[in-house]
Structures are given as C-alpha cells and as structure tokens.
C-alpha positions as CSV (number, residue, x, y, z in Angstrom):
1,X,0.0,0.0,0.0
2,X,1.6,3.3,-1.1
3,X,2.5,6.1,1.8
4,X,0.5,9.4,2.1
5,X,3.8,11.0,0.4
6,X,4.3,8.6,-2.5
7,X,0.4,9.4,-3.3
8,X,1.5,13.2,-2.7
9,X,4.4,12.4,-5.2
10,X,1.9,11.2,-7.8
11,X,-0.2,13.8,-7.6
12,X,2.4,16.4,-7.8
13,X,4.1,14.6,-10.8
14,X,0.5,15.0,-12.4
15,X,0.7,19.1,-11.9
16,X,4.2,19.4,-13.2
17,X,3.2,17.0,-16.4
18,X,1.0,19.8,-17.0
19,X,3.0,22.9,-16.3
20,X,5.1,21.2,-19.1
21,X,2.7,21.3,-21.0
22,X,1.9,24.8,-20.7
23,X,5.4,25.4,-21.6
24,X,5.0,24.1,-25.1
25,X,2.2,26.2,-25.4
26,X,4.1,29.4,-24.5
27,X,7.2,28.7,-26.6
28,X,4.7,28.1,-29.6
29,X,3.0,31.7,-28.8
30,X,6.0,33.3,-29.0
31,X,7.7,31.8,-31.7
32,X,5.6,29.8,-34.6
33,X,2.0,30.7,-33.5
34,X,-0.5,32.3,-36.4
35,X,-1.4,35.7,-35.4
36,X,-4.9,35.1,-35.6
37,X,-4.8,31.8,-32.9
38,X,-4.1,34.6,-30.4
39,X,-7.8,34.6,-29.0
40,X,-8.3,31.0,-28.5
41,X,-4.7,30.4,-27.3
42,X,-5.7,32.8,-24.5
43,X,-8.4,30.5,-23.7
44,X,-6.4,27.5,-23.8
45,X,-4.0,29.2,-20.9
46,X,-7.1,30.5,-19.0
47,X,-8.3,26.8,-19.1
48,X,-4.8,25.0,-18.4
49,X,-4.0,27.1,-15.5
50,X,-7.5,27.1,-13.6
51,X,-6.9,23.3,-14.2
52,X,-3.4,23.2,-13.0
53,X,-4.3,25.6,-10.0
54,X,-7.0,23.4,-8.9
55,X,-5.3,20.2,-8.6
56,X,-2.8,22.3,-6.4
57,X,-5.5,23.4,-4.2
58,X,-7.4,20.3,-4.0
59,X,-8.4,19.8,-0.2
60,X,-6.9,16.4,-0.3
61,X,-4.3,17.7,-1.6
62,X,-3.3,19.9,1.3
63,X,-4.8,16.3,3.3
64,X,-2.0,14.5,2.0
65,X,0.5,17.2,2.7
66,X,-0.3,17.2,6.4
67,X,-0.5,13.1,6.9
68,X,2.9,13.7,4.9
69,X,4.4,15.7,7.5
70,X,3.5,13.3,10.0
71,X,5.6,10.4,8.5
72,X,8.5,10.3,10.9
73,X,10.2,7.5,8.0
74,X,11.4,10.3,5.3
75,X,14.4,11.6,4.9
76,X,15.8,14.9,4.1
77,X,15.1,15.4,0.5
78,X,11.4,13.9,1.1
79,X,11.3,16.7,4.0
80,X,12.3,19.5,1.6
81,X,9.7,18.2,-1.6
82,X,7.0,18.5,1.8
83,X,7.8,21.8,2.6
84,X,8.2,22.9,-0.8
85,X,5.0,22.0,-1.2
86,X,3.5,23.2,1.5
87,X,5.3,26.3,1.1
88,X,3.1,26.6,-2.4
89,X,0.2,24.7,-1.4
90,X,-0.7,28.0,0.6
91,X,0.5,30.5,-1.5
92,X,-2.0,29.2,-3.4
93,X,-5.0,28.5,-1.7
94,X,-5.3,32.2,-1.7
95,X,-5.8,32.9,-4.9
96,X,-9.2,31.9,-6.3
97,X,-9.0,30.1,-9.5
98,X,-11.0,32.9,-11.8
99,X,-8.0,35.2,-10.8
100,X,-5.3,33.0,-12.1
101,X,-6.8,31.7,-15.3
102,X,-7.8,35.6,-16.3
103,X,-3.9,36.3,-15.4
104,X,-3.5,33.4,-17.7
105,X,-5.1,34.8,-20.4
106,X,-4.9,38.6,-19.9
107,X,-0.9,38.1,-19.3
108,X,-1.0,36.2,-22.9
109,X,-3.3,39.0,-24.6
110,X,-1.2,41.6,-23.3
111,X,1.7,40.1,-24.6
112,X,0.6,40.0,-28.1
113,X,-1.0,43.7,-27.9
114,X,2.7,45.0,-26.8
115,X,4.1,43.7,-29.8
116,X,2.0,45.2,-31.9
117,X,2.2,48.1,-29.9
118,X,6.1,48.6,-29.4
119,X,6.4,47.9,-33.3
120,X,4.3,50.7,-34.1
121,X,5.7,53.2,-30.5
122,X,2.6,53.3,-29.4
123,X,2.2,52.8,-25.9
124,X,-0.9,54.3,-25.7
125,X,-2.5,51.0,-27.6
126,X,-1.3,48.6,-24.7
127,X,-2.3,50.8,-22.1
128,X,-6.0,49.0,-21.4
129,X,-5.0,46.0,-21.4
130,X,-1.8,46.7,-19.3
131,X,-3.7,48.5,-16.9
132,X,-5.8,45.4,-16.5
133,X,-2.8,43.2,-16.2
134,X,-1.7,45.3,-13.6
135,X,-5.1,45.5,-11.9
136,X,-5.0,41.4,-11.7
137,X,-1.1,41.7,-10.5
138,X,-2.2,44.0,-7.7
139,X,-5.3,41.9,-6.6
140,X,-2.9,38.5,-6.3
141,X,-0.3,40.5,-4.3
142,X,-2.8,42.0,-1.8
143,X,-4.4,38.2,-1.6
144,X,-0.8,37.1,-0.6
145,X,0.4,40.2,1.6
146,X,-3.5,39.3,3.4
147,X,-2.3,35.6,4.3
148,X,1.4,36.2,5.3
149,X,-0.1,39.1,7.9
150,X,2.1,41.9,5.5
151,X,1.3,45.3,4.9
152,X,2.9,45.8,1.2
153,X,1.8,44.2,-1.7
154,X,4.6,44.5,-3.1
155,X,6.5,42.7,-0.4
156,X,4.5,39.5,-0.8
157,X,5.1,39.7,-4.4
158,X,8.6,39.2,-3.6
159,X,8.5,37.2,-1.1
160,X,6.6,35.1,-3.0
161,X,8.8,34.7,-5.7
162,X,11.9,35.1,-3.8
163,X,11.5,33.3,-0.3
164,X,13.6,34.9,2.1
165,X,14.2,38.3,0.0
166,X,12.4,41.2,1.0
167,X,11.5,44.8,-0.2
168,X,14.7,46.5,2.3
169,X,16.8,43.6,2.3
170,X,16.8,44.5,-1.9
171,X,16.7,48.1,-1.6
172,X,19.7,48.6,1.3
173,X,21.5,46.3,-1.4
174,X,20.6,48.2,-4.8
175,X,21.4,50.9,-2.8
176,X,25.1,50.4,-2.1
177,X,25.4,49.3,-5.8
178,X,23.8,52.2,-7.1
179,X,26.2,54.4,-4.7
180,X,29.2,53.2,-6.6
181,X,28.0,52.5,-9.8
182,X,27.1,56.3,-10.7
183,X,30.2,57.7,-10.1
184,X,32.3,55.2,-10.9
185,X,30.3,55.2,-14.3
186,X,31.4,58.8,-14.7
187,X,35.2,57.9,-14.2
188,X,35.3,55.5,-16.7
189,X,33.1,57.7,-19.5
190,X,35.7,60.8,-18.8
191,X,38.9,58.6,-18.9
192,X,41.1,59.8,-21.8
193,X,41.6,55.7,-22.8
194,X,38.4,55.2,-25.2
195,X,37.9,52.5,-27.5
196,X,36.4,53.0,-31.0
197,X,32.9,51.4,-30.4
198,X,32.1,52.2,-33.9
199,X,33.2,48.9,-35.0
200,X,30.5,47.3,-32.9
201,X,27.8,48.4,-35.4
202,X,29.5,46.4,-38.4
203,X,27.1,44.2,-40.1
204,X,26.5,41.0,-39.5
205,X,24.3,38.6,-42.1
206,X,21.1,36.5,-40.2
207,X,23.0,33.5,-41.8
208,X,26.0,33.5,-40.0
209,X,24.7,34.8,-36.6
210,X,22.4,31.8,-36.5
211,X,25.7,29.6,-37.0
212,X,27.6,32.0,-34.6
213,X,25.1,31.3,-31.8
214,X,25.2,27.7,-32.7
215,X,28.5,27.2,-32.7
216,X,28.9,29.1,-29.3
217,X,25.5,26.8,-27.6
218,X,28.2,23.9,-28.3
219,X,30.8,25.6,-27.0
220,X,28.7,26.0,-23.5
221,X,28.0,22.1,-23.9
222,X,24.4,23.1,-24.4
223,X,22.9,19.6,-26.0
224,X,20.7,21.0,-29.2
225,X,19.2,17.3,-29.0
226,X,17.9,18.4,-25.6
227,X,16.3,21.7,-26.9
228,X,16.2,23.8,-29.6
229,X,17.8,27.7,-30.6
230,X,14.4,29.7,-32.4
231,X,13.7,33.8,-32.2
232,X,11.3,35.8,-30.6
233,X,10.9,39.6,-29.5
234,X,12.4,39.0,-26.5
235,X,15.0,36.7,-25.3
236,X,14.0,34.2,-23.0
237,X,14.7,30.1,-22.3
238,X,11.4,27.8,-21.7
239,X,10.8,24.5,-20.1
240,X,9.3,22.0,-22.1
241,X,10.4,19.2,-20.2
242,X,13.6,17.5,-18.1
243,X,15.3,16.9,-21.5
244,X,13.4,19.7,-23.5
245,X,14.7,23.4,-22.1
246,X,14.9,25.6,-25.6
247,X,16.1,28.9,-25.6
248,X,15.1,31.7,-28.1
249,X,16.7,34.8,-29.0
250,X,16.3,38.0,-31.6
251,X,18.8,38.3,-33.9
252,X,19.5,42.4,-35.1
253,X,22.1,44.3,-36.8
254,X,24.2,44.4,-33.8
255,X,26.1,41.3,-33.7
256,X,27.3,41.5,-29.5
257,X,23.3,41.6,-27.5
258,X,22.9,38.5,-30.2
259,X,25.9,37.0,-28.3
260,X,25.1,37.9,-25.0
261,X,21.6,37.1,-24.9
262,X,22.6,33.3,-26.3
263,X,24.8,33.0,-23.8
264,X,22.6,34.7,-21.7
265,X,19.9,31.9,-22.1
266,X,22.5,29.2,-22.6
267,X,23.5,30.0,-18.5
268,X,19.2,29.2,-17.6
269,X,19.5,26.2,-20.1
270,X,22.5,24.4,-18.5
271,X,20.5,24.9,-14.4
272,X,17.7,23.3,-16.0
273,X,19.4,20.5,-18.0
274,X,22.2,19.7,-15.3
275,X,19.7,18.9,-12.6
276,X,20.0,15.0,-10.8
277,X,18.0,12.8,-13.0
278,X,16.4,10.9,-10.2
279,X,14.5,14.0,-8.6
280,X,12.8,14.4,-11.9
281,X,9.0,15.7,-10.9
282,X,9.9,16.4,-7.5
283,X,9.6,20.1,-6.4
284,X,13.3,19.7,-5.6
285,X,14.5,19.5,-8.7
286,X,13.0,22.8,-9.4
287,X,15.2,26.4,-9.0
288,X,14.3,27.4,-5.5
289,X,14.8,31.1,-6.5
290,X,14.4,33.3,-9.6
291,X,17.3,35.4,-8.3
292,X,19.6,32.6,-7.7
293,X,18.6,31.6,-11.4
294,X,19.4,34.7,-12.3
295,X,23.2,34.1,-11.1
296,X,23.2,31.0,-13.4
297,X,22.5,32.9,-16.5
298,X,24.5,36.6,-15.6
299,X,27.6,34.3,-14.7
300,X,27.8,33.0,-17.9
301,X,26.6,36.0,-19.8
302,X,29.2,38.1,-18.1
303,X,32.3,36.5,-16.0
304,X,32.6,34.0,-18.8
305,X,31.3,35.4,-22.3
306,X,32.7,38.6,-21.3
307,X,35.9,37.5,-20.3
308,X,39.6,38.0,-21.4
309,X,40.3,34.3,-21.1
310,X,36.9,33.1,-23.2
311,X,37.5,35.7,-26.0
312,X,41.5,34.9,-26.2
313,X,40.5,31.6,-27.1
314,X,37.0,32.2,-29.2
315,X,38.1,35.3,-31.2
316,X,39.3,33.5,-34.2
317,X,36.1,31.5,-34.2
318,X,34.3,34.6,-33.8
319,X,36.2,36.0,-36.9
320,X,35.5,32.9,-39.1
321,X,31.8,32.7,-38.0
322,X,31.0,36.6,-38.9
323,X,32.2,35.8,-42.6
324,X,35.6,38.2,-42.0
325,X,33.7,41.5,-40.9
326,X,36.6,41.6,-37.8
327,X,39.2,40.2,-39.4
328,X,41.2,43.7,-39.4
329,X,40.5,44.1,-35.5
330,X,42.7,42.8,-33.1
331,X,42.2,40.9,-30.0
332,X,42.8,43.3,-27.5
333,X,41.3,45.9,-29.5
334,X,38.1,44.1,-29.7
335,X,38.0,42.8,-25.8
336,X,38.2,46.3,-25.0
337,X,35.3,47.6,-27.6
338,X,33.0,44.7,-26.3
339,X,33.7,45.4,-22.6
340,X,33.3,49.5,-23.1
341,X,31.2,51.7,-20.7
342,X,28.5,53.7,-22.5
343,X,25.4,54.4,-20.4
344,X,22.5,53.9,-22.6
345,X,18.5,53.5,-22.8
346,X,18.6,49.4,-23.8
347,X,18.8,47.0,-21.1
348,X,19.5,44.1,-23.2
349,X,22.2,46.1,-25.0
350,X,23.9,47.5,-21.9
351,X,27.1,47.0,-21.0
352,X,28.1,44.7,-17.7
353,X,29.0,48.1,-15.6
354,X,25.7,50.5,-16.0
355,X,23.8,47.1,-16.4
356,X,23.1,47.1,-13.0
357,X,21.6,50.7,-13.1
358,X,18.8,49.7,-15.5
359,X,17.5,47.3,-13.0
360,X,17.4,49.3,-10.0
361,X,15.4,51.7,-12.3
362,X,12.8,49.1,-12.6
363,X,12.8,47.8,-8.9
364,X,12.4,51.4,-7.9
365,X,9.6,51.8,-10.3
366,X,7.7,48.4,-9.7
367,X,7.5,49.9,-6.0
368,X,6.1,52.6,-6.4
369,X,3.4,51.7,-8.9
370,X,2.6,48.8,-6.1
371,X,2.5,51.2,-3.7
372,X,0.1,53.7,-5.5
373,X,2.6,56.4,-6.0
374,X,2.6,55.8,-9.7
375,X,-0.3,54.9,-12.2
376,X,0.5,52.7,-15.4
377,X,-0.4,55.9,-17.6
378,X,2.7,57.4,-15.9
379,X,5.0,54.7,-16.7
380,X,6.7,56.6,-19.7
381,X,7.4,59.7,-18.2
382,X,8.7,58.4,-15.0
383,X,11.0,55.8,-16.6
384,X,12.3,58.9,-18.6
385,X,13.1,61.1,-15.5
386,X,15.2,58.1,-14.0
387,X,17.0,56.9,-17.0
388,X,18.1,61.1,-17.3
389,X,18.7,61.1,-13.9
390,X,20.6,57.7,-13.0
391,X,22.2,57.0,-16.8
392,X,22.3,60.7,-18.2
393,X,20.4,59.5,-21.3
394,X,17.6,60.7,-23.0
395,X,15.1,58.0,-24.0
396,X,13.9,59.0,-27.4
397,X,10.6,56.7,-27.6
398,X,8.7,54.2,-25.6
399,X,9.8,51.6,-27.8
400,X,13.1,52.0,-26.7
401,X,11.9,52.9,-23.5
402,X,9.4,51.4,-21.3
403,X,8.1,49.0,-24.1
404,X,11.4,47.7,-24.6
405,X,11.0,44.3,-21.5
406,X,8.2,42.1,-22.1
407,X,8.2,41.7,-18.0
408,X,6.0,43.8,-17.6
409,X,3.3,43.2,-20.8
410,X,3.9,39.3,-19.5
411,X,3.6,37.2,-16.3
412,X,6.6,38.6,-14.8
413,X,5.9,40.9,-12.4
414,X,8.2,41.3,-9.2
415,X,11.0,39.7,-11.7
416,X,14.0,42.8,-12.5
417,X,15.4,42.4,-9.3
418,X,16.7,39.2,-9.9
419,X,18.7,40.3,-12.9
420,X,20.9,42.6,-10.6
421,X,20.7,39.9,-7.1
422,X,21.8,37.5,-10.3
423,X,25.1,39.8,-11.2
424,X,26.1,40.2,-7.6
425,X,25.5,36.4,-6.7
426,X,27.8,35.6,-9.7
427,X,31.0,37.6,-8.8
428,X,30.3,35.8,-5.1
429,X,30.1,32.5,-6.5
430,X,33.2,33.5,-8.7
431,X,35.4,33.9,-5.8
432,X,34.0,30.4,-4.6
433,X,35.2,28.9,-7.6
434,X,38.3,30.4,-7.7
435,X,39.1,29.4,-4.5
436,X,37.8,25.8,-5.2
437,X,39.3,25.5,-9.0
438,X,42.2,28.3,-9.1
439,X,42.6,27.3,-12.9
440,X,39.4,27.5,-14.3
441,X,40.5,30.6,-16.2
442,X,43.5,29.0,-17.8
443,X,41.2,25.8,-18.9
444,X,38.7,28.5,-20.4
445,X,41.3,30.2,-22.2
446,X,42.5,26.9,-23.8
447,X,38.9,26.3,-25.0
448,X,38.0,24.1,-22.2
449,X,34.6,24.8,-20.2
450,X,34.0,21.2,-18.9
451,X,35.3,22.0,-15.9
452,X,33.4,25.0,-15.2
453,X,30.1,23.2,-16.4
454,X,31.2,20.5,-13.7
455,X,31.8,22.8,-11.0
456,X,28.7,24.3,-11.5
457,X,26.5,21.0,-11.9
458,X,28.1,19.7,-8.6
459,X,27.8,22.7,-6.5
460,X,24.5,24.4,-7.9
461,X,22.5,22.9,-10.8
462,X,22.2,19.2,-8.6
463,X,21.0,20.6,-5.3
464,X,18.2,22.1,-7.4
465,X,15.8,23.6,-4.5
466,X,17.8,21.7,-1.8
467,X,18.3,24.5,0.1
468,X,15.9,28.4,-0.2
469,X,18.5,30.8,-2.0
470,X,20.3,32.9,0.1
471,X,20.9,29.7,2.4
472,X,22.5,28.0,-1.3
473,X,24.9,31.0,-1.4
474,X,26.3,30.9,1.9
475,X,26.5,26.9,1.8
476,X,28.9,28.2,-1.5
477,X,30.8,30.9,-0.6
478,X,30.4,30.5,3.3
479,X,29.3,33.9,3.6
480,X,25.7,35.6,3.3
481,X,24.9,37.5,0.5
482,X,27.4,40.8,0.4
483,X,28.0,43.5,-2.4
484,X,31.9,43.5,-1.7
485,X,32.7,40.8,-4.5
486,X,30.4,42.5,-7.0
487,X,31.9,45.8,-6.2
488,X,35.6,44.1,-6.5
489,X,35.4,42.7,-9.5
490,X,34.1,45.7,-11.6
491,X,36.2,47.9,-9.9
492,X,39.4,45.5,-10.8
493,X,38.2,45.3,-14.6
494,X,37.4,48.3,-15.4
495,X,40.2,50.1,-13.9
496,X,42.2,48.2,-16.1
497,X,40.8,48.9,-19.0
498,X,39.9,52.5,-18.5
499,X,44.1,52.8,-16.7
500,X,42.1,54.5,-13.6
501,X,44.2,55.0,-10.7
C-alpha cells in the first residue's frame, strides 16, 4: 500500500506534467504561432491554469501534505519536496481560481498587444490591457500580503517569488550598488583611454549569426538534442520538459546583444538540464529562486562570455563565424570595444557596468506603482526622468523605453530584481570557484569549459531547490549575500581597462 507522500508524489508529478505542457504552449505563442490563434490560445491558458491551479488546491491535496508531515520515516530530501510543497500549497489557496486563469489569459493578450504596440511606438494602444494586467497583479499581491499578515503588496510579491528576500533587504543592497556604480560610471566615461565602439555596429548577415550562436550553444556544452535555438521579440529560455529546455533569441544588426543574450539563455538552459536525473517531478528539482537563477544565466553571460580568457580563445572562431567582418580588429582591440562603458536607454544592450543601473530603475519603479505612487499611464514619463537622472540618457521613444521588457506586458511581475541579485550572486560564487578551481580561467582560455560546467553541476545545478536561495549561497561561498565581491570585481576590470588610478 503506497504512503501518504508517495500518493503526494503522484499527484504532484501530475501538476508538473501539466506545467510542461503549458510550456510548449508558451514557446509556440512566441515563436511559430498564427497571429490570428491569439484569441483561442488565451483560452487554452485561462483553461490549463485554472486546471493546473486546482489540482494544487485540491483539499486532499493539502490532506496528503499534512498526513505527509507526519511520516516520521522520510528523509531529508522527502522533507524538503514537503515543505516545498506546503510552502506553495498555501500560496496558493489564496488565490481563487477565476484570478489566475484571467492572469492566464490577460498576461497572454497583453503580450501580443505589446508587440503590436512597441512595433508601431505606441504605448498608448497597450495601455487597457496593461492596466488590467496590472489590476489582476495587484489583486494576487494583496491576496498574498493578506495571508502572510504583511502590509505591502509588493512585499508579498517578492516574497513570493523570492522566499527569504524582502523589499529593504533588496533596496539597502541596490542601494550600495547604485552608490558606486554612478560615479564610478562617470570615471570611466571621462577617462582619456576610449575604445572605438564604432566597429560594434559592423554588419553582421542572419545567416552567419544563426551559425555563430550555434557554434557558441556547443561551446557551452548546451545539448541542441535536448532543446532547440528559435527567435522571438524577447529573449527568453522555456521549459518544455527535463530533457526539452529551448532557448530563443532575436537576432539584429548588432552582432554582440545576439551574443550575450545566447549566452545569456545558454546559463538558464544548463540549471535546468544539469539537474540530478532521479528528482525528476519532484519540487526539488526545481530552482528554488528566480534570483539565484538569475546568477546561473549573468555568470555566464558576463564572468565567462565577457571574459579576457573566453575571447583569447573564441576570437578566431568569432572571426571565421561573422564571414571576415573583424578580421582587421585585433584581439585586445576588440575585448576592450566589447567590454566598453556607455550608459545607454537598452537594457538588453547595456554594458556589464551600467547594467546594474537599468535594473534598479525598474525595482524602484515596480515599487512605487505597487504602492500607488505611480499609475501605469505614468509609466513613460517616469522611466524617462530616471533613465536622465541615474544613466544621463535621453530615451527617445517608448519603444526604446518602457516598451522595450516584455516583463511587464507578460507574467513577470516582481521579476527585475533578480537580474541585478543574479550579477552580484555571480561575482560571489566567482570567488567560490576560484578558491575551489584556481585554474578554471586557464582551462577557459585553452577552450576548455567542462570543468566549469562541472563545478557548477556539482555545486548548484544538482541541489536544485535543496536549500531556499540565500541559504544555497552561503552553503557556496560560506558567507551571506554581500555587495563587496560584486563591487571588487568591476572595480578591478574596469580600472584596467579604463588605466584609472
């Protein structure tokens, strides 16, 4: 006869089945979809996710949790996939299941209006149906600051999302950031040692990025039998499965934010595929954190694809792959160009000092429109004021401007914030690895990443949701989460390159 928590196990298996399910589904809207599905695909989601949220509130359900908890026979990981659970079984039951199939649907509408919309610089167009997007947002964060006895909305939106993080825990941390980041921006840009970032706007054919972004996926050890490499709007990776994670990216003129987003998406693609096989469909093999996700992607985005060692060795490929089009640029010349400061209005296109700046920006601006100090009408102009005031940029359209995420037009609401956690979790973990494998960067630079893809399975991607986040880091690094190493490293790189004092 089966135990309360292999039944629990079943049952749960049956809900993630599903949520894969519903990942097919959202790679297909936002890659190969017919326009005119987009109506009945919003049903489909509304439908799916009432469905899926049910099952999870299911009173025997919750029954089977608490006979689960009960068992004094189960181990540790068994413990964890309970509390997990529990953990989400009540985050749930306070959401009726009207309010999550419309987010369902109205986050999939919206989606599809913004595209339109942002094409054509109109924000104006998405405004109704962003507003109600919003509207539904605030409603679920109010039901979840009601049941975890908080005042802010907002709060419970992150806490949600982020167990353990909270609205000053993240704002005493952006806030040290942003204190060195703007001036130290400002020494950089007036340094008389300049590279000539014109050569970044060379031309690069569609053909041979799609083979460029191939040829680096392989690099990373990213299996293209275990997912696939399409384009979209908007970068992003999606879950299809346990060997079925595809990522998507949009290639441009630009050939560099084609890089970095690949490798970008290649870093959330590797988490999800490097995860032990035998907690497959157990809420332990899931990412505990976005955030600490986050850290996956940004540390391979940045302290590897941005790196001295990764280029020495990948340049000539580089040069081969764009048909020629660098051939007359050296190494050193180029390292420099791709790793220049130039504050700008593109978050996707920003460099990996000011990067930091346009997150804070949207964390400062998520807070206040939570907390009523903002409408969504006011979006625009606000963004403006603190991209003028933080970056010294002027944002000349919404398109390039506020309409330029789909975070907000999507499901991802309480989501920036993990970007920037994600950079300074990276340079922490860095230090951990450096201490633990002092010649990882001499492997990279002699084209070898295996054994930085097996430090990170072993250390990271196989605890999966083992531990909450901020517990995973200091069970890494041994110390709690801390700007210092973030601060360090960009201070050490860029004051070489920029020959500050």
């Amino acid at each position: 006869m089966k135990t309360s928590y292999e039944v629990l196990l079943e049952k749960y298996g049956e809900i993630y089945l599903l949520g894969t399910l519903r990942g097919v589904l959202y790679w297909d809207l936002n890659t190969y979809m017919p326009k005119n599905a987009l109506n009945f695909r919003t049903k489909q989601f509304n439908w799916l996710q009432q469905f899926i949220h049910k099952r999870w509130t299911n009173p025997e359900f919750g029954s089977l949790i608490k006979q689960s908890e009960a068992d004094q026979e189960l181990n540790d990981v068994q413990k964890r996939n309970i509390e997990l659970l529990r953990r989400e079984y009540e985050n749930k039951t306070v959401l009726p299941s009207e309010l999550v199939g419309a987010l369902a649907s109205q986050s999939n509408k919206t989606l599809e209006v913004w595209k339109r919309a942002k094409a054509k610089n109109s924000f104006q167009s998405v405004v109704p149906d962003l507003k109600k997007l919003f509207d539904l947002n605030m409603k679920r964060a109010e039901l979840l600051a009601r049941s975890k006895g908080l005042d802010d909305p907002y709060e419970a939106l992150i806490n949600n999302r982020d167990y353990g993080f909270s609205v000053k825990k993240l704002s005493k941390i952006f806030d040290e950031t942003k204190s060195f980041l703007v001036p130290f921006i400002k020494k950089c840009c007036d340094s008389p040692v300049q590279p000539d970032t014109s050569i970044l706007s060379r031309l690069v054919p569609i053909t041979n990025q799609k083979e460029l972004v191939k040829d680096i996926a392989r690099f990373l050890e990213y299996n293209l039998n275990t997912g696939s490499i399409d384009e979209v709007e908007h970068p992003l990776t999606i879950g299809c499965g346990p060997d079925d994670i595809r990522i998507t990216v949009k290639y441009q003129d630009q050939i560099m934010p084609v890089v970095s987003a690949a490798i970008h998406e290649c870093g959330h693609a590797l988490d999800a595929l490097q995860r032990k096989r035998e907690w497959r469909g157990q809420p332990i093999n899931l990412r505990s954190s976005p955030s600490f996700g986050e850290s996956q992607s940004r540390f391979l985005q940045n302290i590897i694809g941005m790196s001295r060692e990764f280029w020495t060795f990948y340049y000539p490929h580089f040069q081969k792959l764009t048909n020629g089009v660098f051939d007359d640029i050296s190494l050193n010349e180029f390292y420099f160009t791709i790793n220049s400061v130039k504050p700008g209005v593109s978050r996707l296109g920003a460099d990996e000092l000011t990067y930091c700046l346009h997150i804070i920006i949207r964390f400062e601006i998520e807070y206040d429109l939570f907390a009523g100090l903002i409408e969504v009408m006011d979006l625009p102009h606000i963004w403006n004021e603190k991209y003028a005031e933080y970056l010294g940029v002027e944002v000349p359209s919404d398109t390039l401007g506020v309409m330029q995420d789909l975070h907000w037009f999507s499901r991802y609401w309480g989501y920036f914030y993990g970007y920037g956690i994600g950079d300074i979790m990276a340079s922490q973990i860095t230090t951990a690895l450096t201490i633990d494998r002092p010649t990882w960067r001499e492997s990279l630079q002699n084209g070898n990443f295996s054994l930085i893809r097996e430090w990170l399975a072993h250390n990271i991607h196989q605890k999966g949701a083992l531990f909450d986040s901020l517990d995973l880091l200091e069970n890494i690094t041994g110390e709690p989460l801390t700007v210092k190493y973030f601060i360090k490293y960009l201070k050490e790189k860029y004051s070489e390159l920029y020959s500050l004092v």
